[in-house]
mmCIF file of the protein (N, C-alpha, C, O) and its ligand, coordinates in Angstrom:
data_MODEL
# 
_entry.id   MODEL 
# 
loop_
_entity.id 
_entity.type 
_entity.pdbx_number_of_molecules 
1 polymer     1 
2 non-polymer 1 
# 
_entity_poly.entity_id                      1 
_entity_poly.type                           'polypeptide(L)' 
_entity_poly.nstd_linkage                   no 
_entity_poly.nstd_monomer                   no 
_entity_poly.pdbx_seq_one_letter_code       
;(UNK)(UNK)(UNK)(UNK)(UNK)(UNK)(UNK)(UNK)(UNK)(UNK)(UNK)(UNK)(UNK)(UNK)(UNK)(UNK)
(UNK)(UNK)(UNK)(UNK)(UNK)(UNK)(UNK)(UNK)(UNK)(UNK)(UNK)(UNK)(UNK)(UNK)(UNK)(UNK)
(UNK)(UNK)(UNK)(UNK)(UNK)(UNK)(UNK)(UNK)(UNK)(UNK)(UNK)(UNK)(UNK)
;
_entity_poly.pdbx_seq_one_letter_code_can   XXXXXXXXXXXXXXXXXXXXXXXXXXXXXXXXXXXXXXXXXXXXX 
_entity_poly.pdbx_strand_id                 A 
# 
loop_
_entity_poly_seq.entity_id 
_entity_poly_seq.num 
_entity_poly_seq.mon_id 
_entity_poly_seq.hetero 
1 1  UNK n 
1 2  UNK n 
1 3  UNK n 
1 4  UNK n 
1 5  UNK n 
1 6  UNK n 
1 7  UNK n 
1 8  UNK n 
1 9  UNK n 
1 10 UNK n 
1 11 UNK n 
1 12 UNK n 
1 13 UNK n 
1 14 UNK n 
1 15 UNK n 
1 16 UNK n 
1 17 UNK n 
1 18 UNK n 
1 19 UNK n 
1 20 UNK n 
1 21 UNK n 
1 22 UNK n 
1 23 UNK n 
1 24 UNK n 
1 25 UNK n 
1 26 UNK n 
1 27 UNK n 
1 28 UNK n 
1 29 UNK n 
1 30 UNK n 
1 31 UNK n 
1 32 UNK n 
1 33 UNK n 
1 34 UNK n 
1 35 UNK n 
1 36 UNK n 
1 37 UNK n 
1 38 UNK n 
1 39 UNK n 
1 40 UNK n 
1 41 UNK n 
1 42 UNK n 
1 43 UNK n 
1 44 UNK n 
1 45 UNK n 
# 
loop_
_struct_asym.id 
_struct_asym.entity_id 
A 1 
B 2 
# 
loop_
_chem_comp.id 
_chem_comp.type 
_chem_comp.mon_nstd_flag 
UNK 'L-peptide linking' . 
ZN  non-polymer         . 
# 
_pdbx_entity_nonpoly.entity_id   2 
_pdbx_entity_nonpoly.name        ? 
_pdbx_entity_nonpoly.comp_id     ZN 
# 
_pdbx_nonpoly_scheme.asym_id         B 
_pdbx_nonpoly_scheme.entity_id       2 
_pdbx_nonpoly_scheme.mon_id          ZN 
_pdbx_nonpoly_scheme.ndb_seq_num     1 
_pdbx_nonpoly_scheme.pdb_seq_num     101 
_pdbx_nonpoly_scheme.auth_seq_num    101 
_pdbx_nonpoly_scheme.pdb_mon_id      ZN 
_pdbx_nonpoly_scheme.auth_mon_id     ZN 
_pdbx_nonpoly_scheme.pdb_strand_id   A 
_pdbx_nonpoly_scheme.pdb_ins_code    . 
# 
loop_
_atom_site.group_PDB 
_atom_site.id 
_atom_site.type_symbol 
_atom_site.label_atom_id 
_atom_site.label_alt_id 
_atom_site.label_comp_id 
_atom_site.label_asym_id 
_atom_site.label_entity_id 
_atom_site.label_seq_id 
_atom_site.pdbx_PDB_ins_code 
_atom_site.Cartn_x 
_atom_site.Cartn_y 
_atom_site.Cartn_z 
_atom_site.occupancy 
_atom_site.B_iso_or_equiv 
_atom_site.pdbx_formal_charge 
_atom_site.auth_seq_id 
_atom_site.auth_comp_id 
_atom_site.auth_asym_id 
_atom_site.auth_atom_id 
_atom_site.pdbx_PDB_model_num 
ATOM   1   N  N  . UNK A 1 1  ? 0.845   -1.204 0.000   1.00 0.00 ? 1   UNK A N  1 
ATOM   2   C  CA . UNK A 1 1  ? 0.000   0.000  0.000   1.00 0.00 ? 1   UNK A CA 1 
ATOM   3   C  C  . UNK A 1 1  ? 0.873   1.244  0.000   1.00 0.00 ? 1   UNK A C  1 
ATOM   4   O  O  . UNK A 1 1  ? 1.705   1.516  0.865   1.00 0.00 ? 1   UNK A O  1 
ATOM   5   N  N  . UNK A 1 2  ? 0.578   1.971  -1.086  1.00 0.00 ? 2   UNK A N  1 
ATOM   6   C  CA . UNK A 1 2  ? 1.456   3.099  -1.090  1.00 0.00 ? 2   UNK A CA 1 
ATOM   7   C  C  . UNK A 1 2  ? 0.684   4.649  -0.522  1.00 0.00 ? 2   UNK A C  1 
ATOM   8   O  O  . UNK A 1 2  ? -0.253  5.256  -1.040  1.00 0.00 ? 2   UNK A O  1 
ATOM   9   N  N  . UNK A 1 3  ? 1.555   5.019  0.844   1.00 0.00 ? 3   UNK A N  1 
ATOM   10  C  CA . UNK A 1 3  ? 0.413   6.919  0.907   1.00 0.00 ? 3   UNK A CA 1 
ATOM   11  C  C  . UNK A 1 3  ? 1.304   7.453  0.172   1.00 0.00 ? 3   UNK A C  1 
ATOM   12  O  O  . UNK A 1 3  ? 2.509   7.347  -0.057  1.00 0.00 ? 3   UNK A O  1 
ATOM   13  N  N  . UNK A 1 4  ? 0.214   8.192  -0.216  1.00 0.00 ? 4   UNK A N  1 
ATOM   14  C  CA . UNK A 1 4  ? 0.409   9.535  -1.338  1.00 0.00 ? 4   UNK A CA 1 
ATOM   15  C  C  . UNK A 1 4  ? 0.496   10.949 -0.554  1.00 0.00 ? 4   UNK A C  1 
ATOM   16  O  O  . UNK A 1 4  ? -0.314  11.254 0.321   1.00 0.00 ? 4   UNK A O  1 
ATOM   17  N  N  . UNK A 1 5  ? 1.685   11.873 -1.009  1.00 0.00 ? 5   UNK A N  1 
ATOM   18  C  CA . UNK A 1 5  ? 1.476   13.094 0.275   1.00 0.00 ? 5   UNK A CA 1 
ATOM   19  C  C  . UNK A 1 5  ? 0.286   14.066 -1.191  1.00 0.00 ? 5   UNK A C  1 
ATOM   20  O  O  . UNK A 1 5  ? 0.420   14.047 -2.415  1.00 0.00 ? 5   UNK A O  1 
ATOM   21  N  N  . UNK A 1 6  ? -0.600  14.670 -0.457  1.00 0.00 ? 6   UNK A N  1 
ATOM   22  C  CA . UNK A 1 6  ? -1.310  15.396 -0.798  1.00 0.00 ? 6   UNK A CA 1 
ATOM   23  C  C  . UNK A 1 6  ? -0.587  16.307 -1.847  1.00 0.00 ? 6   UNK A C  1 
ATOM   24  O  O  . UNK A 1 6  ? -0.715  16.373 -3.070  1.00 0.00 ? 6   UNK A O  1 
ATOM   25  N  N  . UNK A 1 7  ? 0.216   16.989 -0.971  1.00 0.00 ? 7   UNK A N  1 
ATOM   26  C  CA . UNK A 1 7  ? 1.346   18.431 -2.021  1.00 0.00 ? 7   UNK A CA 1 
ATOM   27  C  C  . UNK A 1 7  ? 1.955   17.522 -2.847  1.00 0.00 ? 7   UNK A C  1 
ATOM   28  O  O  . UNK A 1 7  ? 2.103   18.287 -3.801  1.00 0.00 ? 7   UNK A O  1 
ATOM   29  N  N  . UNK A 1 8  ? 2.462   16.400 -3.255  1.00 0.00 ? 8   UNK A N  1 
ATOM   30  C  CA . UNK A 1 8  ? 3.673   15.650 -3.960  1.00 0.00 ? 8   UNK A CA 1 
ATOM   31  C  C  . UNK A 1 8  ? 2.681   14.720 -5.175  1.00 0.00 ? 8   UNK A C  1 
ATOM   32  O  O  . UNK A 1 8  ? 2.952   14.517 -6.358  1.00 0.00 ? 8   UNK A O  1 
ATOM   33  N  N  . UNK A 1 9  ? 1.895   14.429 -4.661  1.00 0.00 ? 9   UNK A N  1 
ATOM   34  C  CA . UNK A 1 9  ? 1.419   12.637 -5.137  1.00 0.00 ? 9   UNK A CA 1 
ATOM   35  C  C  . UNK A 1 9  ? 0.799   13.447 -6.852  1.00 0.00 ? 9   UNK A C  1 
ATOM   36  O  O  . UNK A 1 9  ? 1.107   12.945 -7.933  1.00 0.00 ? 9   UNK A O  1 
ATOM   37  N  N  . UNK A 1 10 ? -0.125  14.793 -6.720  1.00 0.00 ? 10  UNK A N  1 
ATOM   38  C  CA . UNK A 1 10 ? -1.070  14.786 -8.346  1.00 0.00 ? 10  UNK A CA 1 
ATOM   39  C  C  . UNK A 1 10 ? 0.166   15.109 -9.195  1.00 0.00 ? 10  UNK A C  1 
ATOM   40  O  O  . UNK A 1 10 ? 0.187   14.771 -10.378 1.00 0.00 ? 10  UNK A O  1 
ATOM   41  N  N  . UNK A 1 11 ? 1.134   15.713 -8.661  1.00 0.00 ? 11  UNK A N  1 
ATOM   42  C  CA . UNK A 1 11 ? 1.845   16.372 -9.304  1.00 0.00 ? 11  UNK A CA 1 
ATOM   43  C  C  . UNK A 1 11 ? 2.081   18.027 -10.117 1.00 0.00 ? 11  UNK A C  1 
ATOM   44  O  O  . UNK A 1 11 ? 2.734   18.573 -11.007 1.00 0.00 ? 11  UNK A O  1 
ATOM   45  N  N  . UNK A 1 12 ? 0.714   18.380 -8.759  1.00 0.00 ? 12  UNK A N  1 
ATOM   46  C  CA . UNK A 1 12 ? 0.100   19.765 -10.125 1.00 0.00 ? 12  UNK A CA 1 
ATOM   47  C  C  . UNK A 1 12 ? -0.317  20.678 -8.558  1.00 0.00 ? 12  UNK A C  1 
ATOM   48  O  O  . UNK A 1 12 ? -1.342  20.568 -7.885  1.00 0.00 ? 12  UNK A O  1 
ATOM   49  N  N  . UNK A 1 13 ? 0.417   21.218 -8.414  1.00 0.00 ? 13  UNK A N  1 
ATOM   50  C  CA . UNK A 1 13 ? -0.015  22.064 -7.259  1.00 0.00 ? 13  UNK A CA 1 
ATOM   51  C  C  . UNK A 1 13 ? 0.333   23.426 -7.458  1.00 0.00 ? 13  UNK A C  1 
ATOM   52  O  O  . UNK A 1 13 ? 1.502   23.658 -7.764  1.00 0.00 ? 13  UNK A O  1 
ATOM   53  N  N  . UNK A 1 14 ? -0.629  24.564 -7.318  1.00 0.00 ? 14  UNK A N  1 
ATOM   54  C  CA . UNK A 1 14 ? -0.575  25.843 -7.717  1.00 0.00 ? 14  UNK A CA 1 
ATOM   55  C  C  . UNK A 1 14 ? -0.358  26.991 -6.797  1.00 0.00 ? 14  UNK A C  1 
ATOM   56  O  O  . UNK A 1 14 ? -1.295  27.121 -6.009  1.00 0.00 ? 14  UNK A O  1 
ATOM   57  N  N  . UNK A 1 15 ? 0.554   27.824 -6.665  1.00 0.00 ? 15  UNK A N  1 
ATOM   58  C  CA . UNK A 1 15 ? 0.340   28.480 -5.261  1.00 0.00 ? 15  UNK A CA 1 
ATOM   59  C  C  . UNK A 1 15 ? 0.359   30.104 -6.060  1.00 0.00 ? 15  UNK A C  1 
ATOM   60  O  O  . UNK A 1 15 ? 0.997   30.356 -7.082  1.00 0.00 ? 15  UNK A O  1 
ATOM   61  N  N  . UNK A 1 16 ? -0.553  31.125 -5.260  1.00 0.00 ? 16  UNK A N  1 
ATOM   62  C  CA . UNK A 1 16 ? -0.705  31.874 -6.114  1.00 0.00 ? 16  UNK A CA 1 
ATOM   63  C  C  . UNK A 1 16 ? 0.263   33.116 -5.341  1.00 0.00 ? 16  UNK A C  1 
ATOM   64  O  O  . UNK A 1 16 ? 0.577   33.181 -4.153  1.00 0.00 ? 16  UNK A O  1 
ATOM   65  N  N  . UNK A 1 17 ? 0.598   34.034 -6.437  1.00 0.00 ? 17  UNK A N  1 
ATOM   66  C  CA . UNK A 1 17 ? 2.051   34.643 -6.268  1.00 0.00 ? 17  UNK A CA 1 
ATOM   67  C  C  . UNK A 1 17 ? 1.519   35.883 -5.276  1.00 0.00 ? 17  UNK A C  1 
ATOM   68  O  O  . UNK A 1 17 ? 2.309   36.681 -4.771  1.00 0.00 ? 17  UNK A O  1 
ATOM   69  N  N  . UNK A 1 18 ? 0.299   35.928 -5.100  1.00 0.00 ? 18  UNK A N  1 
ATOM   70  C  CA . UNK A 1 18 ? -0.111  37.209 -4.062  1.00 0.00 ? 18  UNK A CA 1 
ATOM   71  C  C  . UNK A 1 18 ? 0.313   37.198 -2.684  1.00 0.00 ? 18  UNK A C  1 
ATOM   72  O  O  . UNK A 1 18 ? 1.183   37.797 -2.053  1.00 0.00 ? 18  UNK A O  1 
ATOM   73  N  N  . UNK A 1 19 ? -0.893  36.010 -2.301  1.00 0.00 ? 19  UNK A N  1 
ATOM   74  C  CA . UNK A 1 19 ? -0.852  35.656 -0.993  1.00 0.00 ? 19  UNK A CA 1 
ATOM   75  C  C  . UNK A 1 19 ? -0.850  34.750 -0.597  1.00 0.00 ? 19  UNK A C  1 
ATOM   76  O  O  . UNK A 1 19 ? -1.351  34.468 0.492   1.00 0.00 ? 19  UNK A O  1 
ATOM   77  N  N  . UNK A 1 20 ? -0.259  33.947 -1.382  1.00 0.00 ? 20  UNK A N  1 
ATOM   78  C  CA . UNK A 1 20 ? -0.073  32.277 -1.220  1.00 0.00 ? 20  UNK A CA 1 
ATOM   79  C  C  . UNK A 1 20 ? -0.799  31.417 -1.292  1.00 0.00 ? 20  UNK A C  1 
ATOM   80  O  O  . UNK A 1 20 ? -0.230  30.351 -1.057  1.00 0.00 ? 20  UNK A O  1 
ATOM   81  N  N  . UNK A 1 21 ? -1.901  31.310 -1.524  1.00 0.00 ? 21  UNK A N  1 
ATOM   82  C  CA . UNK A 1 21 ? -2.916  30.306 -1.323  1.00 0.00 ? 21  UNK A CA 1 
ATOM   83  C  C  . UNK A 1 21 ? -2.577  29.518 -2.294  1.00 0.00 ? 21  UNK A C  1 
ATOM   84  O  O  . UNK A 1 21 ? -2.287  29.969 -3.402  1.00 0.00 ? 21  UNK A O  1 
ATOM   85  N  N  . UNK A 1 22 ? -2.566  28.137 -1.996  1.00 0.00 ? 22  UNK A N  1 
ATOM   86  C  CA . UNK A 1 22 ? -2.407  26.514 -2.715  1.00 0.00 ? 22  UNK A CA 1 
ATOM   87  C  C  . UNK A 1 22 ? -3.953  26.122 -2.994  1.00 0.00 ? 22  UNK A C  1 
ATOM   88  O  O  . UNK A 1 22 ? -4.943  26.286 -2.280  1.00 0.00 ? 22  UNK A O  1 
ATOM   89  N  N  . UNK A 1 23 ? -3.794  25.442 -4.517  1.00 0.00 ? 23  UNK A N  1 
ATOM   90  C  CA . UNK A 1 23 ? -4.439  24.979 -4.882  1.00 0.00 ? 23  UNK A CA 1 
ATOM   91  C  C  . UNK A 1 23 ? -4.134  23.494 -5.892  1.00 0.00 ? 23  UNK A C  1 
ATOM   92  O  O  . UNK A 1 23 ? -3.429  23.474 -6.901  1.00 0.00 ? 23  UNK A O  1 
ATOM   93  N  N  . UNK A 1 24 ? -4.605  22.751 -5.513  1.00 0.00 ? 24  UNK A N  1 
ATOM   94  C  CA . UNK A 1 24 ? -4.392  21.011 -5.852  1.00 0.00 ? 24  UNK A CA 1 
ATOM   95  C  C  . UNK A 1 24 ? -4.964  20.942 -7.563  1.00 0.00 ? 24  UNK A C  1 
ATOM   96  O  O  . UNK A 1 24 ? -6.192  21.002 -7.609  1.00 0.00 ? 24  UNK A O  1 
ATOM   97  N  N  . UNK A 1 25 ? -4.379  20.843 -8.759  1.00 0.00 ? 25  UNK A N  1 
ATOM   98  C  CA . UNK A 1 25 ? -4.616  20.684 -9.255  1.00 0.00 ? 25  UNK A CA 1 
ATOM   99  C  C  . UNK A 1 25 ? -5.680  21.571 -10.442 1.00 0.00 ? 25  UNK A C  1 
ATOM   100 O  O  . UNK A 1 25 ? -6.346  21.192 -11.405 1.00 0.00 ? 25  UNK A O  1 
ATOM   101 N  N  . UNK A 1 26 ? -5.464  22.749 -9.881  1.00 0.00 ? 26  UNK A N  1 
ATOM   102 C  CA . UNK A 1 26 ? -6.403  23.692 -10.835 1.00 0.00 ? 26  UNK A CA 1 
ATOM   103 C  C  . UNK A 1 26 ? -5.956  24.522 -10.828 1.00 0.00 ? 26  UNK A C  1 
ATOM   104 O  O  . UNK A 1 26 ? -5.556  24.962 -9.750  1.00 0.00 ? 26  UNK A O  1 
ATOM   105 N  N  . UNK A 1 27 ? -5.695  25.445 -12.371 1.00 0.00 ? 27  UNK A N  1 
ATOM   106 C  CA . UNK A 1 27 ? -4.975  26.470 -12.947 1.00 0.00 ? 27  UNK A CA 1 
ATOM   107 C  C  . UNK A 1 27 ? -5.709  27.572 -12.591 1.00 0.00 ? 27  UNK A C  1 
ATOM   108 O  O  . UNK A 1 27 ? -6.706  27.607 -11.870 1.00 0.00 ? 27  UNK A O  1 
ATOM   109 N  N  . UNK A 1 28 ? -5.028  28.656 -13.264 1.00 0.00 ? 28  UNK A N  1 
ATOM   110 C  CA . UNK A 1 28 ? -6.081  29.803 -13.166 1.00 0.00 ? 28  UNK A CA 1 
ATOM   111 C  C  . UNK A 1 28 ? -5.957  30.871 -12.077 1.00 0.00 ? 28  UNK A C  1 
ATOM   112 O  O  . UNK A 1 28 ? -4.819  31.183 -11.725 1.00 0.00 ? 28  UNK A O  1 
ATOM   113 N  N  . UNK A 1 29 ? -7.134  31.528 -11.443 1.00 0.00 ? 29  UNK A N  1 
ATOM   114 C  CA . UNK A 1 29 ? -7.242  32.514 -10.599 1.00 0.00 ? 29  UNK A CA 1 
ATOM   115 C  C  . UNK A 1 29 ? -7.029  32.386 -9.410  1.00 0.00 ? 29  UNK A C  1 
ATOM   116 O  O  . UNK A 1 29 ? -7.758  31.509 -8.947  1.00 0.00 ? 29  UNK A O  1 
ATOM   117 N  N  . UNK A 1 30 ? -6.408  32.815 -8.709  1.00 0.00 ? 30  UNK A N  1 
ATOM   118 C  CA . UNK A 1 30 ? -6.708  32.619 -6.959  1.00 0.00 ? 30  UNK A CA 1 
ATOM   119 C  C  . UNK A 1 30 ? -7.953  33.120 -6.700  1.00 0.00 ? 30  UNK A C  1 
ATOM   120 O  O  . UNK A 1 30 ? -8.562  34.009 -7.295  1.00 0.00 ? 30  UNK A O  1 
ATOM   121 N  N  . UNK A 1 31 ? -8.351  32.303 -5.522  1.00 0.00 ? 31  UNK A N  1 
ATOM   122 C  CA . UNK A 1 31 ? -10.086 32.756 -5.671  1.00 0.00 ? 31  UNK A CA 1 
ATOM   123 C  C  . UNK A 1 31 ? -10.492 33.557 -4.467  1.00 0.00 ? 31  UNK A C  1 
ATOM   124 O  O  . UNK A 1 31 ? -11.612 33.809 -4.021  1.00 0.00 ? 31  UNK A O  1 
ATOM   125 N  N  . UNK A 1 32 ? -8.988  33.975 -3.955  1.00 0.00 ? 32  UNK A N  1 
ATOM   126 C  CA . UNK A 1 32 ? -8.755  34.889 -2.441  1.00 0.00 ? 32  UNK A CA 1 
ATOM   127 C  C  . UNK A 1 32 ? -8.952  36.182 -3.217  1.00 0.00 ? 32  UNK A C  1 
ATOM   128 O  O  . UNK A 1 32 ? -9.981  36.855 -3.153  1.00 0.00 ? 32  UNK A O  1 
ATOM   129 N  N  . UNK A 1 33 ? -7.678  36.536 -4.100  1.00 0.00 ? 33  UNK A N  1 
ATOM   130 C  CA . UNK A 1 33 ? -7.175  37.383 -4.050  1.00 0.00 ? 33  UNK A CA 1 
ATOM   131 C  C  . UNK A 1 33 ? -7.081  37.897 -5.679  1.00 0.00 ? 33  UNK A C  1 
ATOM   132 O  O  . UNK A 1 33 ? -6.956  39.057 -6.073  1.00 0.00 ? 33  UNK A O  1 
ATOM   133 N  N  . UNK A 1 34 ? -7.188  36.571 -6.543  1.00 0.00 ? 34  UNK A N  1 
ATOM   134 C  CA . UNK A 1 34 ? -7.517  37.122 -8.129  1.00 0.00 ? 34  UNK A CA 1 
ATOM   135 C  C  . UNK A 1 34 ? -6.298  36.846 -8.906  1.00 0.00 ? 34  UNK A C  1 
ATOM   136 O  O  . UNK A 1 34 ? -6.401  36.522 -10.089 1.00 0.00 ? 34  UNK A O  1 
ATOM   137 N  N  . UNK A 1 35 ? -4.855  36.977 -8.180  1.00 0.00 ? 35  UNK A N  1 
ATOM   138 C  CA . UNK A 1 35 ? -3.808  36.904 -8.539  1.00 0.00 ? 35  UNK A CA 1 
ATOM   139 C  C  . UNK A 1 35 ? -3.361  35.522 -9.207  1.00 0.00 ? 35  UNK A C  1 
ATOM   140 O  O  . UNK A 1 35 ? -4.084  34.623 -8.777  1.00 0.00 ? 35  UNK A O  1 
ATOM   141 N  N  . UNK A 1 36 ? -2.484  35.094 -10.045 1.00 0.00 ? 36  UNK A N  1 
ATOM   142 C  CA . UNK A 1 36 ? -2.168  34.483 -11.339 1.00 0.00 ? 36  UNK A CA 1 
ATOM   143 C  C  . UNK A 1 36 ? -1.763  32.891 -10.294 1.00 0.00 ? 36  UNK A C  1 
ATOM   144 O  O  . UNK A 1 36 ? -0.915  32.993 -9.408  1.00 0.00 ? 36  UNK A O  1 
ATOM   145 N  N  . UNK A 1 37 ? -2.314  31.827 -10.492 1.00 0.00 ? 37  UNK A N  1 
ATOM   146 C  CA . UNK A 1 37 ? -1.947  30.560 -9.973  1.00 0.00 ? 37  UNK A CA 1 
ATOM   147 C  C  . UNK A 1 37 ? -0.604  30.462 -10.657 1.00 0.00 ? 37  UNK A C  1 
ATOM   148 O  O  . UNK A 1 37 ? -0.471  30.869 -11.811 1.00 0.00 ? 37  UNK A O  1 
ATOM   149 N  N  . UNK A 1 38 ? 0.293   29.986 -10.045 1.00 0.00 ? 38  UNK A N  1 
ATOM   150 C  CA . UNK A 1 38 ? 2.325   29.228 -10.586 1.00 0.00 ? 38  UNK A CA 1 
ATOM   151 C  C  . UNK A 1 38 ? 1.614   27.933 -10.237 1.00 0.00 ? 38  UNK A C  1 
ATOM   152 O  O  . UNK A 1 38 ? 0.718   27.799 -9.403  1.00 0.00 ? 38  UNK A O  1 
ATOM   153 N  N  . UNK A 1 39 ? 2.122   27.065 -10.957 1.00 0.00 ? 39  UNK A N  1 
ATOM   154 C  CA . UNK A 1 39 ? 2.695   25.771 -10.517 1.00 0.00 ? 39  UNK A CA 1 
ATOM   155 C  C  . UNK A 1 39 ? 3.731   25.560 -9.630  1.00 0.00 ? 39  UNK A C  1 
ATOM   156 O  O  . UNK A 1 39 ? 4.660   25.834 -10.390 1.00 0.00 ? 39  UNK A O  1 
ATOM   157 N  N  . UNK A 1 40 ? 3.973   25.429 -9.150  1.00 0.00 ? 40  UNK A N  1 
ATOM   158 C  CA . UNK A 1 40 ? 4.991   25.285 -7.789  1.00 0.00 ? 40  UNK A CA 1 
ATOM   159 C  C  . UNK A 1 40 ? 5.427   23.406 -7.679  1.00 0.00 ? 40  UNK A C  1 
ATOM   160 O  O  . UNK A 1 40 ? 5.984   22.896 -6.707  1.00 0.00 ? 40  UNK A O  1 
ATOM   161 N  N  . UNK A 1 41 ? 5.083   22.820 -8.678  1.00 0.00 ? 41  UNK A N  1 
ATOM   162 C  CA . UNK A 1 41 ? 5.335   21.339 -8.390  1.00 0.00 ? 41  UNK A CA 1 
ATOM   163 C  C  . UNK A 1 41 ? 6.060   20.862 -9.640  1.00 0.00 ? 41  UNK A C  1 
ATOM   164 O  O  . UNK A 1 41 ? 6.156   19.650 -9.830  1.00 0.00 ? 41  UNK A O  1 
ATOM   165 N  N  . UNK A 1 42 ? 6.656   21.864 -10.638 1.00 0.00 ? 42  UNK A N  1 
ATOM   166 C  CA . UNK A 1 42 ? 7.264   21.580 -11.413 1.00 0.00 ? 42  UNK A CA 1 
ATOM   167 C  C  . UNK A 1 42 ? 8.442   20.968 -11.379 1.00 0.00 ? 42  UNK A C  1 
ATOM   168 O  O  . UNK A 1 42 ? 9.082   21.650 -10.579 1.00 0.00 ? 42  UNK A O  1 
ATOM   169 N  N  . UNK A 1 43 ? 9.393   19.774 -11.893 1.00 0.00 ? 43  UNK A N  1 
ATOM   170 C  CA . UNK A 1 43 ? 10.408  19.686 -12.060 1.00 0.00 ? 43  UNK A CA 1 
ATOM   171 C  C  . UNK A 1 43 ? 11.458  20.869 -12.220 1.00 0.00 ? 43  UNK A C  1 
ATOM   172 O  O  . UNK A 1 43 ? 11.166  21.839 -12.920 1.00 0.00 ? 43  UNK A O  1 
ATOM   173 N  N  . UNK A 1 44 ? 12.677  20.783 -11.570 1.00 0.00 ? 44  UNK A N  1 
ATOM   174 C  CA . UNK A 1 44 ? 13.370  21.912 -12.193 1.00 0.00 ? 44  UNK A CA 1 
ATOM   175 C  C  . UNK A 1 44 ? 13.537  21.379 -13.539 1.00 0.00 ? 44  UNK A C  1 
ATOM   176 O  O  . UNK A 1 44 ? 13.041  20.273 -13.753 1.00 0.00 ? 44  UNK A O  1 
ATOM   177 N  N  . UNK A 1 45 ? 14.324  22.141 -14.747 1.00 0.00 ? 45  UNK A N  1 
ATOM   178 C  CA . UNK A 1 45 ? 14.486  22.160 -15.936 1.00 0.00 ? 45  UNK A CA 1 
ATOM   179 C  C  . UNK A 1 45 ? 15.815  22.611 -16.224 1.00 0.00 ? 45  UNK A C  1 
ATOM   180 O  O  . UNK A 1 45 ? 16.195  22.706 -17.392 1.00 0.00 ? 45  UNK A O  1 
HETATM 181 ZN ZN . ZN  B 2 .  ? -4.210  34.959 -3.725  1.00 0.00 2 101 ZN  A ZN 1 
# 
């Protein structure tokens, strides 16, 4: 049985560049603050 960590396991985690708020898997707006979702779970490159 394998756990999965929440932040690590989808691979797609968004934190938005305002005020930080994380979001699992969905692009787009922060829905605090409006400001631009990053991916933050990217491989470096
Ligand atoms: Zn925000």
């Amino acid at each position: 049985m394998v756990r999965t960590d929440p932040y690590t396991s989808s691979g797609r985690v968004y934190e938005c560049l305002g005020c930080g708020h994380r979001s699992e898997g969905d692009s787009g707006r922060c829905p605090d603050c409006g400001n631009d979702l990053k991916n933050i779970s990217v491989p470096r490159e």
